[in-house]
Every structure is written in C-alpha cells, then in structure tokens.
C-alpha positions in Angstrom: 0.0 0.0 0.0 1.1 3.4 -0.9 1.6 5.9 1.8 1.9 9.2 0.1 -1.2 11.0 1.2 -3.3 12.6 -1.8 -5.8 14.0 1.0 -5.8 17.9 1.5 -9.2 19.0 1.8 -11.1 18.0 4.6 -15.0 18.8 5.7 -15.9 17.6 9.3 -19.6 17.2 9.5 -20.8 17.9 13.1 -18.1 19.9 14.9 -18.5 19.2 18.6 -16.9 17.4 21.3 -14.9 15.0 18.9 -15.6 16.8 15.7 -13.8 20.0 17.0 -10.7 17.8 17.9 -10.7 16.3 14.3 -10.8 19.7 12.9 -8.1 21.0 15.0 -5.9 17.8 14.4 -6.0 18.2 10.4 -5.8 21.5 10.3 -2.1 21.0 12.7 -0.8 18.9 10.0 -1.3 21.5 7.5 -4.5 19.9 6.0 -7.2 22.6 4.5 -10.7 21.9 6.7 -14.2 23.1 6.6 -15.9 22.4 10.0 -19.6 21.9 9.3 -22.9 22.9 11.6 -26.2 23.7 11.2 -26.2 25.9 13.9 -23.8 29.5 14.1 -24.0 28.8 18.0 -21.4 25.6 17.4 -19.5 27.1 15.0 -18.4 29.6 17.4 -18.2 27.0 20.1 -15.6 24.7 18.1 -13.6 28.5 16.9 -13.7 28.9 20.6 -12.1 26.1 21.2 -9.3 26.3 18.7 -8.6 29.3 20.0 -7.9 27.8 23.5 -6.0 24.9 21.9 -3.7 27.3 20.0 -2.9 29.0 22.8 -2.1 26.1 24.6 0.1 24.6 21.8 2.1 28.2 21.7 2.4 28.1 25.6 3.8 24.5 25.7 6.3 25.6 22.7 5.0 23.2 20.2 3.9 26.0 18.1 4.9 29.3 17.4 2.4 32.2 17.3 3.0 32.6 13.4 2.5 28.6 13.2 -0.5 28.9 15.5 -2.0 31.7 13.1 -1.4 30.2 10.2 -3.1 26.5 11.7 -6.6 28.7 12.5 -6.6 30.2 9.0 -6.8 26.8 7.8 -9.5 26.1 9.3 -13.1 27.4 7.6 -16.3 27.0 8.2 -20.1 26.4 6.8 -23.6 26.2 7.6 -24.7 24.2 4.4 -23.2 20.8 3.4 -23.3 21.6 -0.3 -20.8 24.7 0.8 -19.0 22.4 3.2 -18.5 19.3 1.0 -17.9 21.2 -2.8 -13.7 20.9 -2.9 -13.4 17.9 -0.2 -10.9 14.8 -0.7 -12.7 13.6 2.6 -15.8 13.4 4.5 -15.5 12.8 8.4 -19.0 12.4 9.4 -19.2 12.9 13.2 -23.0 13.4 13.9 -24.4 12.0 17.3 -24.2 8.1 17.3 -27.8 7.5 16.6 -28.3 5.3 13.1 -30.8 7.1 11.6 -29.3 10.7 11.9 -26.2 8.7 10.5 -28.0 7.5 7.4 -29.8 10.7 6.6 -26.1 12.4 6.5 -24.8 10.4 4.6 -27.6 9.6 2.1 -27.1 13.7 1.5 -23.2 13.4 1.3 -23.6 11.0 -1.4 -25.2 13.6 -3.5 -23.4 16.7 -2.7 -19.8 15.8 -2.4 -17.1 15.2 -5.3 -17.0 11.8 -7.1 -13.2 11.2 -5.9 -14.3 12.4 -2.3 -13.8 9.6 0.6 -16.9 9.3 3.2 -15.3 8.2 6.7 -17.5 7.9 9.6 -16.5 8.4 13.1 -18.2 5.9 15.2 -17.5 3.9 18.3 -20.7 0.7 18.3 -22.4 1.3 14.8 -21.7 -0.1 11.5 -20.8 1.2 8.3 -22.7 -1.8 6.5 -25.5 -0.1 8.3 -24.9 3.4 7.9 -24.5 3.6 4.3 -27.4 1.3 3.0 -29.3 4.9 1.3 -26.0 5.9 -1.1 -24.6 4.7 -4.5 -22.4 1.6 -5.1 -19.9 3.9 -5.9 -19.8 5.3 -2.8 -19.9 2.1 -0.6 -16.7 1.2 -2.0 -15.3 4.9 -1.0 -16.5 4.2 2.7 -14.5 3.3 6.5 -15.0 3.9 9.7 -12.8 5.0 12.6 -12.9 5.1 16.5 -10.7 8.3 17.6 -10.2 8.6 21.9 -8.3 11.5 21.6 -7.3 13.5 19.3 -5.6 16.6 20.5 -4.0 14.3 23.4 -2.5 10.8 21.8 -2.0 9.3 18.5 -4.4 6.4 19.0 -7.6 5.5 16.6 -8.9 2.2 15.7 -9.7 1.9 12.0 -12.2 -0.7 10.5 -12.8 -1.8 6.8 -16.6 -2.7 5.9 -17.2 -5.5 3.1 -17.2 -2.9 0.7 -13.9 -0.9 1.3 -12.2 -1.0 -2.0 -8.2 -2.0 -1.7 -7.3 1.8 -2.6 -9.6 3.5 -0.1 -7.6 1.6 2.7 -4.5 2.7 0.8 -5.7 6.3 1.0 -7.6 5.9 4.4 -3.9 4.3 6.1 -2.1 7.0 4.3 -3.8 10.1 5.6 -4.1 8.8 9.2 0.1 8.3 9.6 -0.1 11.9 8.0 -1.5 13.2 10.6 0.4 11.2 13.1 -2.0 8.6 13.7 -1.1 5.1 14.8 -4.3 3.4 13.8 -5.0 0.0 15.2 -7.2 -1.6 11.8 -9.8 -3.6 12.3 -9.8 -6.1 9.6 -13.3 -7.3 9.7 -16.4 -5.2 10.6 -18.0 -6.2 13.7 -19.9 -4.3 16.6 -17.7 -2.0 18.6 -14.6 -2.8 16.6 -12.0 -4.8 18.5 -9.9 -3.0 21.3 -12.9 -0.7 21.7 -15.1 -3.7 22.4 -12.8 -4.5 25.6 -13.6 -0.8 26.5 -17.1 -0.8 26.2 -17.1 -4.1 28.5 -15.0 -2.0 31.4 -17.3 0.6 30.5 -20.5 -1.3 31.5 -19.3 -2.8 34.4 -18.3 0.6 35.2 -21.5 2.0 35.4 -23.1 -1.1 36.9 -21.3 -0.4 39.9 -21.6 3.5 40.2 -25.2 3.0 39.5 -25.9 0.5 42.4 -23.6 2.1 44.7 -20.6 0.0 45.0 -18.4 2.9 44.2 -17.1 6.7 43.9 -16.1 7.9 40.0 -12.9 9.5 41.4 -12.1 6.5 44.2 -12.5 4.1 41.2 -10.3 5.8 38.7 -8.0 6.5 41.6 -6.9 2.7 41.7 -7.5 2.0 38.1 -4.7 4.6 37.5 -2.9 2.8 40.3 -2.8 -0.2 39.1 -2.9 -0.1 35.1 -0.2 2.9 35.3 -2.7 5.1 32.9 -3.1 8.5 33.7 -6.9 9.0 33.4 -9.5 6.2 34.4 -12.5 5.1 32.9 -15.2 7.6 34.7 -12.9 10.7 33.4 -12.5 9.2 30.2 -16.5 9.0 30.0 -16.8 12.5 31.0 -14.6 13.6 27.9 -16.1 11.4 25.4 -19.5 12.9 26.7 -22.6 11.2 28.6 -25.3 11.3 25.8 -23.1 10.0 23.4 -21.5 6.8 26.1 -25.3 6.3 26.5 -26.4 6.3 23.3 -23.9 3.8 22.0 -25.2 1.7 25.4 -28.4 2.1 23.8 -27.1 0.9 20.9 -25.7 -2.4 22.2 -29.1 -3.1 24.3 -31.5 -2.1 20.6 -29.3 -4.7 19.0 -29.2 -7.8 21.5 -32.2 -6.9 23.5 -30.6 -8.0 26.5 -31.3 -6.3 30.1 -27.1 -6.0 30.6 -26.7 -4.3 28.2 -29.3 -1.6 29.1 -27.6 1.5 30.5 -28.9 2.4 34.0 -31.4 4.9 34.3 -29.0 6.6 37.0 -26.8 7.6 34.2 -30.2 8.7 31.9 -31.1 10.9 35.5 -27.7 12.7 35.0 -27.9 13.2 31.5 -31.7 14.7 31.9 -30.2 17.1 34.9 -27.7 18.8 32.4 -24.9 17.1 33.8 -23.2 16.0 30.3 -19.6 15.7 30.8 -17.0 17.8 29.9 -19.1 19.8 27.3 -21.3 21.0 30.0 -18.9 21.3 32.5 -19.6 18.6 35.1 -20.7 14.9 34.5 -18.7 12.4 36.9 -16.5 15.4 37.7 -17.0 19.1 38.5 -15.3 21.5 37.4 -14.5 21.5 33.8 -14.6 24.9 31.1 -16.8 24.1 28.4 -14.9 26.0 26.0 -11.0 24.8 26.8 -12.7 20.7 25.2 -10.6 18.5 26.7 -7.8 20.5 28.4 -9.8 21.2 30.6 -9.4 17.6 31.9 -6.3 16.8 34.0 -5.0 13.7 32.7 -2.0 13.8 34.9 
C-alpha cells in the first residue's frame, strides 16, 4: 500500500466534542478543513475552542504564534453541506451516534460531495454496513469507519474496513491517518464496537453497573484503576470527555441490538444526563469542574 497522502481537503460534518478535535488535528498537519454545523452557536463554540487549543500549543512551545496563526486560518467553516463538501478529498461524518441521523447524512453526502471524495464515519458501536445502505455503489466502496479517543491528546484510533472498502480506499484511508500522526490500530473485519474498543465498552458497563448501584465513587475508582494499570486518566474521566449522551447512546445501541437487560444503560446515568450534567461539554458529568470551551484541556490527565 502506498503511503503518500493525496488528502488535502477535509469537511468535518458535526463539529463538537470530537468533531472540534478532528478539525483541530487536520488542520495541525497543514490539511485545509471546513468544520460543518447547522447551527452559528457551534460554530463559534468549536472556533472557541481552537482558540484555547492554539494558545495552549504556543504556551507548551509546540507551536509558534506565526505557526499557531497560520493552523486557524486553515480552518473554515459552513452552515450548508453543499458549501461544506464542494472541494473535499474527505468526508468525516461525526454526527451524534444515533443510526438514523447517520443515514440521513450520509444519504445527503452522497449527492453533494465530489466523485473522488472519501466518506469516513467516526463511530464507536455502529456499522458502516449499516450506515451507508441509502448511497450509490460507488460510494460504498469509498467508505470506513474509525474510532478516535483522543485527538488533541494521543495518536491512538482504531480503523475498521466494511465488506465494501475497495483496496485503494484503505491505501488512502492508512495513508492520511500516519499523515496526521495517527497510529491506527485496523480492524480487519467489521463487527460491533470494533476490537480494542469492544474490551472498553465491556470495562465501561461494568463501570457503570457499579456506580449505579452504589458500589463505588467515580474518582475513588479511577484513583486505583490509575494505580494499578499505570494510565493517567480512568475510565469515569475518560466518559466524561467522550460525553454522557453520546456513552449512553452507544449503550443504547448495544441493548437495541441484543435486546438483553445487561446491556441496558442504568437509568442513573439517563437521571444525570436529563439534569444537564453531560460531561466535559457541560462542565460537570462524573467530575465538577471542567470549562466548556477549553474541550478537553480542561481535563487533568495527569
């Protein structure tokens, strides 16, 4: 597979928690982005953010302010996805993780953006086989699906191929990810959840199992997780920067496809989302304490 990277215009549909990280992480390896939203309220949200990320970046000497400048002026934006999509190589679709909004995105996509243009969604439990079941043939072939944790943090993402992934879409898809400093772990087959991400999502639910019924504190717990796997954030923190309505919708997710009561999320963590409490976005979740606007610096992984 080739590894030169033929990738330089990228549209991020859905700029929030994640998609504003995405943005952020193209745009610092010189990639030219559109950041997509409905809403002018987001947009300034995720501008917000790269703002506080830049700054940052300069502070900690990984950037200079020149470099910084010219990193936000890659970054554009749009409120329509035929202005967002009209010069894109690539398509990362990062809409909440709910199937149907999925499809209706990307059943638009397929009319609006550029034959040569790649469609990536990024997804943690759903299925690309699923997802893109309303676009062209030609497009299905054009199609994968990634997990990212982290963006502006660590150089993790898993990466997972659907039956139709044509041989040069993984070429292109592996290519752009180690541009950007990725170290994607691929997923060779499609199944639920991926495959490292699958081991999460079981720590996850035992997780909550136990904060729901009372069998322990979110900050005692990650305490000793980070004690004894030598990480340096644990799983309740981790949930709280992913977000709450998205961990319980792809909880949801699992339960709508195996119809099994363990694999329902508990109401408890339905009770917090409902009371505001959303994670990091909203500034307390698990934790108290975060700003909204700094994304995930605002979390202490230390």
């Amino acid at each position: 597979m080739s590894e030169i990277d033929n990738i330089k215009n990228v549209t991020i549909v859905g700029i929030g928690t994640q998609g504003s990280m995405i943005a952020f992480r193209n745009a610092l390896y010189g990639k030219n982005v559109v950041g997509y939203s409905r809403t002018q309220a987001s947009i300034d949200t995720c501008k917000n953010k790269v703002d506080k990320w830049l700054a940052y970046f300069v502070e900690e000497g990984r950037l200079t302010q020149k470099e910084a400048d010219a990193l936000r002026g890659r970054i554009s934006y749009a409120n329509t996805l035929e202005e967002a999509c009209k010069d894109a190589d690539l398509v990362v679709e990062n809409v909440p993780e709910k199937l149907e909004v999925k499809q209706a995105v990307f059943e638009q996509l397929d009319q609006v953006c550029p034959p040569h243009c790649l469609l990536n969604t990024n997804t943690s439990s759903l299925l690309m086989s699923d997802i893109y079941v309303r676009i062209s043939d030609r497009r299905k072939a054009m199609t994968f699906s990634v997990d990212h944790d982290d963006p502006i943090r660590n150089d993790y993402l898993e990466m997972m191929w659907n039956p139709s992934t044509s041989g040069e879409t993984k070429a292109a898809a592996l290519a752009h990810y180690h541009t950007l400093g990725f170290q994607p772990v691929v997923t060779e087959r499609e199944i639920k959840g991926y495959s490292i991400n699958r081991v999460w999502r079981a720590v996850k639910r035992e997780c909550l199992y136990l904060w729901a019924n009372g069998y322990c504190d979110p900050a005692e717990f990650d305490r000793g997780w980070m004690i004894e796997w030598n990480t340096n954030i644990g799983p309740f923190k981790l949930m709280d920067l992913i977000g709450l309505e998205t961990i319980y919708n792809i909880e949801m997710s699992y339960y709508a496809a195996s119809g099994e009561e363990r694999d329902k999320p508990p109401t408890k963590l339905k009770e917090l989302i409902d009371a505001g409490h959303l994670g990091m976005k909203s500034g307390s979740g698990f934790y108290t304490g975060y700003d909204p606007e700094a994304g995930n610096l605002s979390v202490d992984h230390k």
